[in-house]
SEPALO-980067 format. One record per residue (C-alpha): x, y, z. Coordinates in steps of 0.5 Angstrom, whole numbers, plus 2048, in hexadecimal, padded with zeros to 3 digits. Layout:
residues N
XYZ
...
END
This chain:
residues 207
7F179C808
7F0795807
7EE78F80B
7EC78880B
7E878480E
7EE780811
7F1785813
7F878680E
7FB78B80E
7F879280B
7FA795806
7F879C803
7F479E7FC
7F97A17F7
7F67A77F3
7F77A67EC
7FC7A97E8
7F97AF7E4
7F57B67E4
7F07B67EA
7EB7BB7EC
7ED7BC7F3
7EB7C17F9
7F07C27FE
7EE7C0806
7F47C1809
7FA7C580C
7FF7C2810
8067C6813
80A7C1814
80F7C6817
8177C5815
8197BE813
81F7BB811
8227B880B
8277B4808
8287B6801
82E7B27FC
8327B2803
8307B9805
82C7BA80B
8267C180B
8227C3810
81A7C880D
8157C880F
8107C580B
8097C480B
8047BF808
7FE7C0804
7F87BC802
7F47BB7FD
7ED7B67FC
7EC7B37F5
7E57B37F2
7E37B07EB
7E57AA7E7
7EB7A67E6
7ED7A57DF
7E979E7DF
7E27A27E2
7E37A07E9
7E27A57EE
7E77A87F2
7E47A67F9
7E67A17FF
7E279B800
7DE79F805
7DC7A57FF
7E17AA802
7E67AD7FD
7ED7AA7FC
7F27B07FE
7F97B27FC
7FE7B77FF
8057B97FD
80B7BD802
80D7C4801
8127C8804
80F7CF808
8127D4803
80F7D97FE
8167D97FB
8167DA7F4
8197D37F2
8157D07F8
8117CA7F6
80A7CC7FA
80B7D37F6
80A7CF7EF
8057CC7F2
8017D07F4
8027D67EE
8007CF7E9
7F97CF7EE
7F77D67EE
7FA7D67E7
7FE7DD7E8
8047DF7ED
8037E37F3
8047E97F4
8097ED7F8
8037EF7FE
8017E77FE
8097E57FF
8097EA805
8057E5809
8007E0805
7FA7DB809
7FC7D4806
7F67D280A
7F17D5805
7F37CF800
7EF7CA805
7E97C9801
7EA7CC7FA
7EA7C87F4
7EF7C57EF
7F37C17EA
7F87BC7ED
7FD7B87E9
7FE7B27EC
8047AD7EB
8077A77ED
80E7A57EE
80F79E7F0
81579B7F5
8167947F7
80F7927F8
80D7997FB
80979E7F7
80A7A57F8
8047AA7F6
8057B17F5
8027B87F3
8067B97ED
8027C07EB
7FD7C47ED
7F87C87E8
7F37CC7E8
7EB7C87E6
7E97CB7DF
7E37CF7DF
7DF7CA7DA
7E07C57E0
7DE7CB7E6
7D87CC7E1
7D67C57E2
7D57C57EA
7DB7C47EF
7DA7BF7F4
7DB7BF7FB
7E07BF800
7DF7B8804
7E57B8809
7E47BD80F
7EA7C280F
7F17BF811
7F57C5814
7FA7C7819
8017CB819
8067CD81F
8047D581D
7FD7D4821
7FE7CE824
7F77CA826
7F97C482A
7F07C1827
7F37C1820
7FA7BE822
7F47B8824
7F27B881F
7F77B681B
7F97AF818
7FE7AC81D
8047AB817
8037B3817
8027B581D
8097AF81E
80D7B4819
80A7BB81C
80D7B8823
8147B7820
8147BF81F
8187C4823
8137C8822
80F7C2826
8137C382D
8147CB82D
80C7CA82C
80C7C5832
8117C9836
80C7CF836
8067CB837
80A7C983D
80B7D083F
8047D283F
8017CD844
8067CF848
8047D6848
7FC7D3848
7FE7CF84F
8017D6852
7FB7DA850
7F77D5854
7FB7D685A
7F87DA85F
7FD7DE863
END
């Protein structure tokens, strides 16, 4: 994000379009959102995805921050493994081939944190507002891998209602955690939550 000396507003860095190598950092259960398509109102659960970029643009500049930190993009899927799901197409495009029948049964989403890949980047453009999004996902080629990847620079980013860890909610920006909280999954969470302390209260009581 950029700032000035004198204080006018900040504005983020766009990654550029084109194809990037990228590492994925980050795994965000956004738990279920509603939308409002053509007039029709849905309701998923969705998560989002993040990806930091390394390299150059397409002038040569590297794809950092003003502080050296890599630029990032993310895309929003829906939690489904559905054969038409978009995150399912992603995914088999990445590991370059589909899942097996075990692997639907029940597959760790978060073992993609801290793997490498391919991320086509583009730009749609509204008003005066630029929109960056992860239009595909691929595997690196083997001549690249032979080359040497880079590290991972950003610390992991992760959290989900499954196994819920009030630290790694922290942790996260404030616009996600925002979104997160507008979950019904976040108030069935907090009710448990309240539920649990009663019970921590009563085990205290000595008679």
């Amino acid at each position: 994000m950029l700032i000035s000396e004198n204080g006018s507003k900040p504005k983020f860095k766009d990654a550029p379009e084109g194809v990037h190598l990228a590492i994925c950092y980050g795994l965000v259960d956004l738990g279920t959102q509603t939308s409002v398509i053509k007039g029709e109102t849905t309701s998923a659960r969705k998560i989002r995805i993040f990806w930091e970029l390394h390299g150059e643009d397409s002038e040569g500049k590297p794809l950092t921050l003003d502080d050296g930190r890599p630029l990032s993009v993310s895309e929003r899927y829906t939690l489904s493994l559905n054969e038409k799901a978009n995150l399912r197409q992603m995914l088999t495009s990445w590991r370059g081939s589909d899942f097996t029948k075990q692997e639907l049964k029940g597959f760790d989403l978060r073992s993609i944190i801290g793997k490498p890949c391919m991320v086509t980047v583009t730009h749609n453009i509204v008003g005066d507002r630029t929109w960056v999004n992860v239009k595909a996902v691929t595997g690196v080629p083997s001549a690249m891998k032979k080359l040497g990847l880079p590290t991972k620079a950003n610390p992991d980013m992760y959290f989900s209602f499954g196994y819920f860890d009030g630290e790694e909610f922290e942790a996260l920006p404030k616009g996600l955690q925002e979104v997160i909280m507008k979950a019904p999954e976040w108030e069935e969470r907090q009710k448990i939550n309240s539920v649990t302390s009663l019970d921590d209260v009563e085990d205290q009581i000595p008679f």
